[in-house]
TIVO-855350 format. One record per residue (C-alpha): residue number from 1; x, y, z. Coordinates in nm, 4 decimals. Layout:
! residues N
atom pos=NUM, east=X, north=Y, up=Z
...
//
This chain:
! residues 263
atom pos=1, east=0.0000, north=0.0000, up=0.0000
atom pos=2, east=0.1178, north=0.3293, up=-0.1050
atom pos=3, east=0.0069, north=0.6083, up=0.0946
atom pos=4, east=0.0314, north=0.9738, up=0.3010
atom pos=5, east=0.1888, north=0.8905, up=0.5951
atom pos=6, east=0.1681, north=1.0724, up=0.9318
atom pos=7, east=0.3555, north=1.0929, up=1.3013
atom pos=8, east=0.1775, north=0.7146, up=1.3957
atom pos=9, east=0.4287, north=0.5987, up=1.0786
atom pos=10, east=0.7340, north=0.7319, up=1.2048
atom pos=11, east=0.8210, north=0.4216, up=1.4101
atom pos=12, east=0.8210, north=0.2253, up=1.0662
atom pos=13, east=1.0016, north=0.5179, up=0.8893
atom pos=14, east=1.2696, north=0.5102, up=1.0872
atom pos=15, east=1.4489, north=0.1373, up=1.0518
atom pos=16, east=1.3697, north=0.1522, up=0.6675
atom pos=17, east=1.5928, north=0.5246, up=0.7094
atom pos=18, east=1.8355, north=0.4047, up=0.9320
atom pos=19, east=1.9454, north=0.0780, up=0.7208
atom pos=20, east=2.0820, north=0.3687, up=0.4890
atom pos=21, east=2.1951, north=0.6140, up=0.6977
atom pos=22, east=2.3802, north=0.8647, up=0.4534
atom pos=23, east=2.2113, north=0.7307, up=0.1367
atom pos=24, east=1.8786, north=0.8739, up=0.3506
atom pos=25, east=2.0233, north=1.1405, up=0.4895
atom pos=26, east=1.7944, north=1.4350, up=0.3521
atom pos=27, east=1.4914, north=1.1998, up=0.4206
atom pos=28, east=1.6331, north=1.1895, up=0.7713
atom pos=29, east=1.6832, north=1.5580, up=0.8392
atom pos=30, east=1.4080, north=1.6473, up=0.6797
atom pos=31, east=1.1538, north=1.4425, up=0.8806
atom pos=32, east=1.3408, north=1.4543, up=1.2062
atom pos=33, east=1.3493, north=1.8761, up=1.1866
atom pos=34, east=0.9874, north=1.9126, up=1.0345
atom pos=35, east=0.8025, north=1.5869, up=1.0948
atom pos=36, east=0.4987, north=1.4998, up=0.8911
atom pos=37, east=0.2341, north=1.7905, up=0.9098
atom pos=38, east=0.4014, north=2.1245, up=0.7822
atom pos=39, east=0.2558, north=2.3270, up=0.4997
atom pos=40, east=0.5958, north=2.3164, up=0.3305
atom pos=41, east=0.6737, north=1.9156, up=0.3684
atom pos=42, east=0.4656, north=1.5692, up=0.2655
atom pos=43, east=0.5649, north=1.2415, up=0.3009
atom pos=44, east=0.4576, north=0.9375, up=0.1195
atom pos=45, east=0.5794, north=0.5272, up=0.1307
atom pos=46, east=0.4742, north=0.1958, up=0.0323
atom pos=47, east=0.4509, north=-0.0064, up=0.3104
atom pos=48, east=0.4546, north=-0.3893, up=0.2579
atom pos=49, east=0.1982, north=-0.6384, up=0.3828
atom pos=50, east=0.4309, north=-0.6986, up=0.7108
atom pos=51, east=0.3737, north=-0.3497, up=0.7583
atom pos=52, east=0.7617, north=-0.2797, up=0.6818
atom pos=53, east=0.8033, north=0.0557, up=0.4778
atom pos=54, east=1.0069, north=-0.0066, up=0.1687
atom pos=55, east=0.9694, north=0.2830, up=-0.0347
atom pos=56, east=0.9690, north=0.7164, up=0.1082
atom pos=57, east=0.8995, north=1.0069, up=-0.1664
atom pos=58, east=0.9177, north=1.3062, up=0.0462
atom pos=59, east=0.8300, north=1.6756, up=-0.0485
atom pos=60, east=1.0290, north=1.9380, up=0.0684
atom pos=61, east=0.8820, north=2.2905, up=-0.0737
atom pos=62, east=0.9504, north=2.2658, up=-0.4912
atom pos=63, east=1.1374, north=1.9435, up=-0.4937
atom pos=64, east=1.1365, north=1.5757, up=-0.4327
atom pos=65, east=1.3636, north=1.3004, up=-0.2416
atom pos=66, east=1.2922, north=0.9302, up=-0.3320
atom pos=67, east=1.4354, north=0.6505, up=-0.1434
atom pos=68, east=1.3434, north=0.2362, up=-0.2209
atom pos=69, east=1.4900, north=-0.0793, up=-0.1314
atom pos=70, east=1.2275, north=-0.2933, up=-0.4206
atom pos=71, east=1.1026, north=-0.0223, up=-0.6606
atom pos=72, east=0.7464, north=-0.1002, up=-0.4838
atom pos=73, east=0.5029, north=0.2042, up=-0.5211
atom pos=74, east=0.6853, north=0.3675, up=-0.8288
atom pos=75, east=0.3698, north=0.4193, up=-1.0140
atom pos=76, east=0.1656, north=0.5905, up=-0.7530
atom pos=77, east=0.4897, north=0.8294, up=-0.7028
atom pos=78, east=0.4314, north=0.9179, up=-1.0923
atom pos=79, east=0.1022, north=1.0072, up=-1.0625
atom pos=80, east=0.1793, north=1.2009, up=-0.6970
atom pos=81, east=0.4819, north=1.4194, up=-0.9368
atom pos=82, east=0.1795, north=1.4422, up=-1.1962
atom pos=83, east=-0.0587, north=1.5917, up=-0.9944
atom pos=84, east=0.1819, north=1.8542, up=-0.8713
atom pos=85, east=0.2866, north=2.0987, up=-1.1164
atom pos=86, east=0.5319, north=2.3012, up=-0.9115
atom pos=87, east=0.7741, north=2.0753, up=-0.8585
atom pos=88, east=1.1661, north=2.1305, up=-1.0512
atom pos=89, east=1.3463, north=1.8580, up=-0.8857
atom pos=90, east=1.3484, north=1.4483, up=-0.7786
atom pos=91, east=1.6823, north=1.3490, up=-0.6170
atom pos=92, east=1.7820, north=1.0385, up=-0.4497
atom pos=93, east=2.0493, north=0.8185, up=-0.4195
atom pos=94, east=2.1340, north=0.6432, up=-0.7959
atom pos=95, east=2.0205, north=0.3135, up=-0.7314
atom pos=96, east=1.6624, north=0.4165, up=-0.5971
atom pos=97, east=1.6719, north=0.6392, up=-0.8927
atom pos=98, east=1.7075, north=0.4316, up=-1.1318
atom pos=99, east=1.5347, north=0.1154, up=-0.9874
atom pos=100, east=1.2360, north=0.4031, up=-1.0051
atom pos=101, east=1.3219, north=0.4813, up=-1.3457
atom pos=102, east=1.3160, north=0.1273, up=-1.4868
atom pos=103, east=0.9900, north=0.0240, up=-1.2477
atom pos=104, east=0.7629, north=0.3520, up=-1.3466
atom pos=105, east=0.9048, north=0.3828, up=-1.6944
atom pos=106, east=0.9486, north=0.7664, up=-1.5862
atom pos=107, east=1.1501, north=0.9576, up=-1.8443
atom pos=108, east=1.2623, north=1.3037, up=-1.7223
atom pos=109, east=1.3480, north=1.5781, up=-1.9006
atom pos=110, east=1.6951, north=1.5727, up=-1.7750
atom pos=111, east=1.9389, north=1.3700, up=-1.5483
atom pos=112, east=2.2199, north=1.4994, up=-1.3955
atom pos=113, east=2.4845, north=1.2128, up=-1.1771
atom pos=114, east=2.7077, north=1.2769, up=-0.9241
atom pos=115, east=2.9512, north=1.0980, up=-0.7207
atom pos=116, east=2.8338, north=1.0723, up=-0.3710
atom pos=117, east=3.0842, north=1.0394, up=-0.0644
atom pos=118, east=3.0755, north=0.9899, up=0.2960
atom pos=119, east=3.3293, north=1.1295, up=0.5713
atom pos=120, east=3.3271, north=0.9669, up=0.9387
atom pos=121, east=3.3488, north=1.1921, up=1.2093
atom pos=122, east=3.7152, north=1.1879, up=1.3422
atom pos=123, east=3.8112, north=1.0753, up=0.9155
atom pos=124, east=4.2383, north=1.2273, up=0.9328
atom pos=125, east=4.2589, north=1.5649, up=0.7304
atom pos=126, east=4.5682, north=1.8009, up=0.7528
atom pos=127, east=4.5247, north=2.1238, up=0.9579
atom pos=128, east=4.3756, north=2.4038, up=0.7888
atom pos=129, east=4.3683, north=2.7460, up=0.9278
atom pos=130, east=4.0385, north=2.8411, up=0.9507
atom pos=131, east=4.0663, north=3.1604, up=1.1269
atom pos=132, east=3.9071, north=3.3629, up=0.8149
atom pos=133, east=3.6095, north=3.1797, up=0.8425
atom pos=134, east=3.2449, north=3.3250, up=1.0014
atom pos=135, east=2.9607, north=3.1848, up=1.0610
atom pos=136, east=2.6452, north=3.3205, up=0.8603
atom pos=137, east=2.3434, north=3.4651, up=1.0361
atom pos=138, east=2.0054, north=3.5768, up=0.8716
atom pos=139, east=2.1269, north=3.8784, up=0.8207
atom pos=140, east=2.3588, north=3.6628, up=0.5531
atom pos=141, east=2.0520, north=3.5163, up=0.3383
atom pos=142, east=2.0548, north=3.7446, up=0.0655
atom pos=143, east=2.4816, north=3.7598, up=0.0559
atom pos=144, east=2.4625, north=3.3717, up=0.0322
atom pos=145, east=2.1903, north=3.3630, up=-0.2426
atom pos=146, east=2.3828, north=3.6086, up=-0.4411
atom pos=147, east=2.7035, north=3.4569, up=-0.4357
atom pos=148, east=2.5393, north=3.1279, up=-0.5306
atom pos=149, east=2.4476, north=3.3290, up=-0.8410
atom pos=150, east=2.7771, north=3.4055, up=-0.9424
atom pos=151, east=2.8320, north=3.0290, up=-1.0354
atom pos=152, east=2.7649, north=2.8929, up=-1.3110
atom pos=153, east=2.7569, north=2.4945, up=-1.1612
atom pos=154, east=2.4412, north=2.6505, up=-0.9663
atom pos=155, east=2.1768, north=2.7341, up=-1.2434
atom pos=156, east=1.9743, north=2.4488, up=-1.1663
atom pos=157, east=1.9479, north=2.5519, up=-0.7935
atom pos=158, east=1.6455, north=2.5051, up=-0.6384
atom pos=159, east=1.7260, north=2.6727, up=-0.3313
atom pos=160, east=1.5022, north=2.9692, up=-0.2409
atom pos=161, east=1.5204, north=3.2559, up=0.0427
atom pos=162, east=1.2682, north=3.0867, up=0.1696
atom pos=163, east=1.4469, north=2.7558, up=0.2196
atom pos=164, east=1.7540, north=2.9655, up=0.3104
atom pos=165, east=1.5944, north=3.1439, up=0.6227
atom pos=166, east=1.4551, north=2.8057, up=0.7267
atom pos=167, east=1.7868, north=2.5582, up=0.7868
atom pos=168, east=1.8782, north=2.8892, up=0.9551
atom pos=169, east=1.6223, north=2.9392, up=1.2051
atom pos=170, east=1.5517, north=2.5320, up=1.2412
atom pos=171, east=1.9394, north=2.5322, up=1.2947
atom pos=172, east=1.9275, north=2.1963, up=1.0440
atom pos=173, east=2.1648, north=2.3392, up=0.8634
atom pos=174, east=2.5102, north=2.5413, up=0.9149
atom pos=175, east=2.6411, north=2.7930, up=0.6508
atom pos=176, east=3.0303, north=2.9361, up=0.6710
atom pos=177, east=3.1496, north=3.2146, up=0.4097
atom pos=178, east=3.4861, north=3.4227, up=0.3955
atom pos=179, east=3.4373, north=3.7402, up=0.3543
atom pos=180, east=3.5430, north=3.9091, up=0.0648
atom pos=181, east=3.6961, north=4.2927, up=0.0212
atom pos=182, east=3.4339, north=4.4921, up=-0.0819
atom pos=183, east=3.1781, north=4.3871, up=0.1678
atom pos=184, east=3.0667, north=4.0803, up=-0.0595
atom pos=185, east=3.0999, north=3.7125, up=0.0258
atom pos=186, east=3.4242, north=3.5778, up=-0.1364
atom pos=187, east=3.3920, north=3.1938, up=-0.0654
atom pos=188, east=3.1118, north=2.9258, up=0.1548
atom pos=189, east=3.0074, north=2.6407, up=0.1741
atom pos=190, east=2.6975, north=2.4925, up=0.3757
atom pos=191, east=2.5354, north=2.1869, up=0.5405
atom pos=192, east=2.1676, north=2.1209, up=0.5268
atom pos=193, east=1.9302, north=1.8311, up=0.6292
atom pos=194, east=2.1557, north=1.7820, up=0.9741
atom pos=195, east=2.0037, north=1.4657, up=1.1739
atom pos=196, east=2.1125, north=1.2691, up=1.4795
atom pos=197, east=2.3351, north=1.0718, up=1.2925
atom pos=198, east=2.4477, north=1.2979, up=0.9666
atom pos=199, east=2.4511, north=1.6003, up=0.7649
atom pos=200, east=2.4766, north=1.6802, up=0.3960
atom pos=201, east=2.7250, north=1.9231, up=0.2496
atom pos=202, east=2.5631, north=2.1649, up=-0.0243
atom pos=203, east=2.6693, north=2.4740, up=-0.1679
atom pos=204, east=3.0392, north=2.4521, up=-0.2001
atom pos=205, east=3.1238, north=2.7773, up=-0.3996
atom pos=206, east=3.3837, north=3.0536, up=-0.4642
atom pos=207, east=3.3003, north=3.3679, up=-0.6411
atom pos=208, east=3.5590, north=3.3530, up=-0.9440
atom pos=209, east=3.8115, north=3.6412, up=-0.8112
atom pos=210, east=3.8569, north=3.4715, up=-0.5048
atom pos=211, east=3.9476, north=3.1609, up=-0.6327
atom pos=212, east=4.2556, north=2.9464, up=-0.5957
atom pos=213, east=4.3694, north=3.1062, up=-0.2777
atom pos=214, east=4.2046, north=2.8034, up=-0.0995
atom pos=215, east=3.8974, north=2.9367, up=0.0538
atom pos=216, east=3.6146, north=2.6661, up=-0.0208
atom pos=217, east=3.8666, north=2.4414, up=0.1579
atom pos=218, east=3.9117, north=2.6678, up=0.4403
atom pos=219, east=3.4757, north=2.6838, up=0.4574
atom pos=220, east=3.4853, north=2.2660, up=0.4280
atom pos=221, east=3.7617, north=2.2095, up=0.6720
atom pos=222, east=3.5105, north=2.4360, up=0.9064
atom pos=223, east=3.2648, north=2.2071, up=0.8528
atom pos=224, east=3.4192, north=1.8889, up=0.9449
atom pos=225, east=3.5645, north=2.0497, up=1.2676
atom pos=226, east=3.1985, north=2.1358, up=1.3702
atom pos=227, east=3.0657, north=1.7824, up=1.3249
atom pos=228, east=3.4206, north=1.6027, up=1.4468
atom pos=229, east=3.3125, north=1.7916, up=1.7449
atom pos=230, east=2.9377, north=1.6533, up=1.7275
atom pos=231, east=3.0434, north=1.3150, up=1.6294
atom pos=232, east=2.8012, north=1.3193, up=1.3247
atom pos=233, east=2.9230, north=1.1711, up=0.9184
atom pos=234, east=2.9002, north=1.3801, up=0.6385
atom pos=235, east=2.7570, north=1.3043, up=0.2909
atom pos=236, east=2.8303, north=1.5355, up=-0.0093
atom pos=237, east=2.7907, north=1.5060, up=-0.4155
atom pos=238, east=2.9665, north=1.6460, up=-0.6594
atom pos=239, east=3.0520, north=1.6248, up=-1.0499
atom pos=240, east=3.3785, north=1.8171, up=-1.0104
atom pos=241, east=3.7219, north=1.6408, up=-1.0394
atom pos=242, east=3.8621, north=1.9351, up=-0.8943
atom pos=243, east=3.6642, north=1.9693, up=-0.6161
atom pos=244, east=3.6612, north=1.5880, up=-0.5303
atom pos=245, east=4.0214, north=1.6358, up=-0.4829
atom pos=246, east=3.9669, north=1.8645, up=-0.1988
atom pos=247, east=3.6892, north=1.6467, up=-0.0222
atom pos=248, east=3.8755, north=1.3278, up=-0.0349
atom pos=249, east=4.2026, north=1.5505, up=0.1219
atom pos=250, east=3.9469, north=1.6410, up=0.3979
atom pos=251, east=3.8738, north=1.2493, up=0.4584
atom pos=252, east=3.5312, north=1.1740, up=0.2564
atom pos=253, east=3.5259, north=0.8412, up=0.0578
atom pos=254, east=3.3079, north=0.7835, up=-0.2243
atom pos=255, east=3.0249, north=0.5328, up=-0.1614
atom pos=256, east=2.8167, north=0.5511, up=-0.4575
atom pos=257, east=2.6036, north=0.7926, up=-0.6870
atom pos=258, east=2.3435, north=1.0576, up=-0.6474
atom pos=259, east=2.0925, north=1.1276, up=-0.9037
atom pos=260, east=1.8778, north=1.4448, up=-1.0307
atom pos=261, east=1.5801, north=1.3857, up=-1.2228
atom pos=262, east=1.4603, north=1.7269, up=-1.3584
atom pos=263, east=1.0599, north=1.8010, up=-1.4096
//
């Protein structure tokens, strides 16, 4: 049975999440900051006639995370994407992806792939000095948004202000810049969908004066301190040789693929 599910689910959520830990991680932090009855979040699964949940589609304002373990429910995800028209984005882990794709016979109208990589909290990195790096504030949202701009690797974006203001104030998500000369934000890099166990890296940019002087490394290294300190993994994907050269400096391994299906 596929099907809305509510707070009474969350105890069969939960092991189906937790067999995947980083795979899951935005279903996790998602769900764990927001639960199941917010304006700006649904979530859906198939859950089996054991009552095990093997299949989550989750909405998070304009885009979608899918997660499976049998491709069970596919269809009456396509008709849930149909039926909402303001959707850009489904993401999910590659396999999940494309056991959906093959299961639901969904074509999109484009697919992006990424490698996807995991670091372990206490994972050896060199030392970094990280001195030049603050911490932004909501008084940062618009700064962050516009630097995100300058790059070219972030047209397909679906981050809003909205969104922004939200990991902010929920605190499920931590956002570092350098600053730059002119008042401007020269390099940052974020994390969003933080959970009890995890949190994912995102926005990883450097406006393109500032770069090679080693700033988004400075922002990342940041990062890991703060969750070495909380004892929590961190997931990331990227599509960058360059910039997988950093992360795997930093101590991240690469444990599979993420997947973008856009509308």
């Amino acid at each position: 049975m596929f099907r809305k599910l509510t707070a009474c689910d969350h105890d069969r959520v939960l092991p189906f999440l937790t067999r995947r830990p980083s795979q899951n991680l935005f279903l996790l932090g998602d769900i764990e900051a927001h639960g199941y009855d917010v304006p700006f979040q649904e979530v859906w699964g198939y859950i089996d006639d054991r009552g095990d949940v093997r299949t989550v589609l989750l909405r998070y304002f304009g885009s979608f995370i899918y997660s499976t373990e049998t491709g069970e429910g596919s269809e009456e995800a396509v008709r849930i994407l149909s039926a909402n028209t303001a959707w850009t984005l489904l993401q999910g882990d590659s396999l999940s992806l494309a056991t959906f794709r093959k299961q639901a016979g969904y074509i999109p109208s484009r697919t992006r792939e990424f490698h996807f990589a995991e670091r372990k909290p206490g994972a050896p990195r060199p030392h970094i000095d990280t001195s030049l790096v603050q911490e932004a504030t909501l008084d940062h949202v618009d700064a962050l948004l516009q630097l995100r701009r300058t790059i070219v690797e972030f047209a397909d974006s679906t981050t809003t202000r909205e969104s922004l203001r939200q990991s902010i104030q929920s605190r499920t998500g931590l956002h570092y810049f350098v600053p730059g000369e002119a008042g401007e934000l020269a390099s940052a890099a974020s994390t969003v969908a933080e959970n009890s166990l995890s949190a994912m890296v995102v926005g990883v940019c450097t406006r393109p004066l500032y770069r090679g002087q080693g700033y988004a490394t400075q922002c990342v290294a940041k990062i890991c301190e703060t969750y070495d300190e909380r004892g929590k993994r961190l997931c990331l994907f990227y599509d960058n040789p360059k910039a997988g050269e950093i992360y795997y400096r930093l101590g991240f391994q690469e444990i599979g693929g993420w997947t973008q299906f856009y509308r």
